[in-house]
N, C-alpha and C positions, 0 to 999 in steps of 0.2 A: 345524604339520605339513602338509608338503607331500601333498594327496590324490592317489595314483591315477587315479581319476577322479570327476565328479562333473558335474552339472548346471548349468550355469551359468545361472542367470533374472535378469531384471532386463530393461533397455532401452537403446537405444542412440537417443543424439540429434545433429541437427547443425543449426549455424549457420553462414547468409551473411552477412559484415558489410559487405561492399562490392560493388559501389554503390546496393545493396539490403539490407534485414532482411528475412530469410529464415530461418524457422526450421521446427523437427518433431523429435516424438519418437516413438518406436514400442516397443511393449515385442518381447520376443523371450527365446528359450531357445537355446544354445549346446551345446555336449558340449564336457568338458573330459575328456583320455583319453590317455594313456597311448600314446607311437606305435608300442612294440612287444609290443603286448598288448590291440589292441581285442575281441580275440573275446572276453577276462573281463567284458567291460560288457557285450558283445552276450547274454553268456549270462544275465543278468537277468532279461528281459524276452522271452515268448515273441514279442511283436511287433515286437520286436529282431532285425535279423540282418541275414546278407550277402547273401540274394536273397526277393524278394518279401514284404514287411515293411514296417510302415507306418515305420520307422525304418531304414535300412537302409546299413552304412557297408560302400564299396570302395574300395580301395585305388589305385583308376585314377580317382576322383574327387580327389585330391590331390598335388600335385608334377610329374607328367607324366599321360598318360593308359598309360601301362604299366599292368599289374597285380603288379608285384613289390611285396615289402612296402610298407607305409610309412614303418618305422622306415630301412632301409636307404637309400630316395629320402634320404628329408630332411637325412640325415647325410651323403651324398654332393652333394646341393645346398649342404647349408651349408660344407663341406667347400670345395666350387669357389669359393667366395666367401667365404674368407679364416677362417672360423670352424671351431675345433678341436672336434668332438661328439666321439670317439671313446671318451670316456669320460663319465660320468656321465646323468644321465637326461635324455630331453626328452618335453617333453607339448603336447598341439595345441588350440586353442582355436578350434574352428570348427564352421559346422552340418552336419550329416548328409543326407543324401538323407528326402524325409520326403513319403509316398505316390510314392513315383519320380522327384520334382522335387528337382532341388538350383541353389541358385544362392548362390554365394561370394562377397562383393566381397571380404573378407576374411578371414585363416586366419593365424593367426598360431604360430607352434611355440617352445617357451621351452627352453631349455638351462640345466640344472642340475646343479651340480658335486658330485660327493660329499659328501653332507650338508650343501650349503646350503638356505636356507630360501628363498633368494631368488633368482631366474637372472641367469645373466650376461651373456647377451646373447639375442637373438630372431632369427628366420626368419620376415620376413612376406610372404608369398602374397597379392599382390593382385590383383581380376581387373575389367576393364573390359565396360562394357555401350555399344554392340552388339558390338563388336569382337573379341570372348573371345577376348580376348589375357591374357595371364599373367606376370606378373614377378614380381622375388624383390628384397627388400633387408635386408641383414644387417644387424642392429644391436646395435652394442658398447653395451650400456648401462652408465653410471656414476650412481652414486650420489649423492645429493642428497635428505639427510633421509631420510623413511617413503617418498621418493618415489625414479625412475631415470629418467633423461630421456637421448635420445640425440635431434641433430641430424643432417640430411643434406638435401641439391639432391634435388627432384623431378626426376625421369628418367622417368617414364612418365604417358603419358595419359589420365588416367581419366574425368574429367566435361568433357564439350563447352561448359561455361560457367565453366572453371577455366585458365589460360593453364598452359602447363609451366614457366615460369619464374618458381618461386615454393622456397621451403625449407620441407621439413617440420623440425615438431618435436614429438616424440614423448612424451608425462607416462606412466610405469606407475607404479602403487599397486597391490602384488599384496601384502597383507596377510593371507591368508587365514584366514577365507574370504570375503572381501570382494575381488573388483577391479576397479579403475578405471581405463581407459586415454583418454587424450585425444590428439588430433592437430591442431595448428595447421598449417595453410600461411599463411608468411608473405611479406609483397614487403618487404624491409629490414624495418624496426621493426613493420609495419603488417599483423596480422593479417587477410586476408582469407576465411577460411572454418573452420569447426574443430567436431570429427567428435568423437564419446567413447561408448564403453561406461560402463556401471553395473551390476556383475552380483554373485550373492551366490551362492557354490558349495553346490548343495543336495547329499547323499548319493544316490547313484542305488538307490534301494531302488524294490522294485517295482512300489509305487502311486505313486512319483514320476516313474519311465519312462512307465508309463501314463497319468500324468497329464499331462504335456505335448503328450501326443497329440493327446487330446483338449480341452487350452484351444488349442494354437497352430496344430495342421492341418498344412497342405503350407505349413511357412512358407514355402521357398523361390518359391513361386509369390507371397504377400506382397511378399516382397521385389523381387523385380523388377516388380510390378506399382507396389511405392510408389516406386519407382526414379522410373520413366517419369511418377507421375502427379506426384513434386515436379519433375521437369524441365518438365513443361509449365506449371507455377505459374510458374517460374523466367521459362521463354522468355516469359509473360504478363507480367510484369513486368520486359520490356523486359532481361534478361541478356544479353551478349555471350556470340555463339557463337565458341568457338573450335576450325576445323580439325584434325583427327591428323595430327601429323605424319610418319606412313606412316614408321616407324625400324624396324621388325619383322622379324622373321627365322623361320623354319618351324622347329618340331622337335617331334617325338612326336607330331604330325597337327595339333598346335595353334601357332598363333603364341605365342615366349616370347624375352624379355627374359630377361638375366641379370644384370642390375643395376650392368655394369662399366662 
């Protein structure tokens, strides 16, 4: 059974395989929810909500910096980029603003058809550091065992020690309440970096809100702080810098790509 929503804990790791080993893992907590109906989650938890809240989700931290819904954005993004929402459910897998910091690299939104168990494809929001730039890529996922893998050409700029000219490929395992997502960049045959989730969907009941609080903090401030501090391990270890190649375009006050 597909949840509404829930908690998602566990941890996220990645490896460099070339021309360095390079590895870390970090644990972390997610929200999985529901994109037109987060104010049922919000109401859990009094330290939950839309303003001044040690957890606090707006709708202008997601998709554009609008504040119109979010269920409405992401079906209209998906929409422009070739993917049919108009029916069935979709739900979001990303962190919330948490003491007032939020920082995304990734946000991913799953599409689910009337009573399936498993989505059909994904909306993934990804966001680059320093550059808070924003893109989107739509992914048709097909099936392959317990497992859905979707391929696609890297189009956007994310780490200064990753060339653009590389291809993702994509592994979900959304079993629940178990999921596991991996992401390879490869150059031909030859794996060069690869990123994955590990997460186990807890029920958001109200000593489980509260208690993320208090083990994970302002993760967002976490995350961009271990951003920068594996990049400086990386440049120690003699990584090639690689240039942005300045492809961006202005819209809703943020730089955004649309993945065409």
């Amino acid at each position: 059974m597909i949840p509404d929503f829930a908690l998602a804990r566990g941890h996220v790791w990645h490896r460099r395989y070339t021309p360095m080993d390079h590895r870390f893992r970090v644990p972390l907590w997610l929200v999985w929810s529901d994109v037109d109906a987060p104010d049922r989650l919000l109401a859990g938890h009094w330290l939950w909500g839309r303003r001044w809240r040690p957890v606090t989700f707006r709708d202008r931290d997601f998709v554009d910096a609008s504040g119109r819904p979010l269920g409405d954005k992401v079906r209209e993004r998906a929409g422009a980029l070739g993917l049919d929402w108009s029916a069935g459910r979709v739900h979001m897998l990303g962190q919330w603003r948490t003491f007032g910091v939020l920082f995304n690299p990734l946000v991913l939104y799953f599409h689910f058809p009337a009573g399936a168990q498993r989505p059909d494809s994904a909306l993934a929001e990804v966001r680059n550091t320093p550059w808070r730039e924003r893109h989107f890529y739509p992914l048709r996922l097909r099936e392959e065992g317990d497992e859905q893998v979707v391929e696609h050409d890297k189009t956007f700029h994310v780490s200064p020690f990753l060339p653009l000219a590389l291809r993702y490929h994509w592994t979900l395992h959304a079993l629940f309440p178990e999921l596991r997502l991996t992401l390879r960049d490869q150059d031909g045959a030859d794996t060069v970096f690869a990123a994955g989730l590990k997460l186990a969907m807890v029920e958001p009941r109200a000593a489980a809100m509260g208690a993320v609080i208090g083990r994970f903090g302002a993760q967002g401030v976490r995350t961009l702080a271990g951003i920068y501090w594996q990049a400086w391990k990386l440049w120690r270890k003699g990584a090639r810098f690689h240039s942005h190649p300045r492809r961006s375009k202005q819209d809703d006050g943020e730089k955004t790509h649309d993945g065409r």
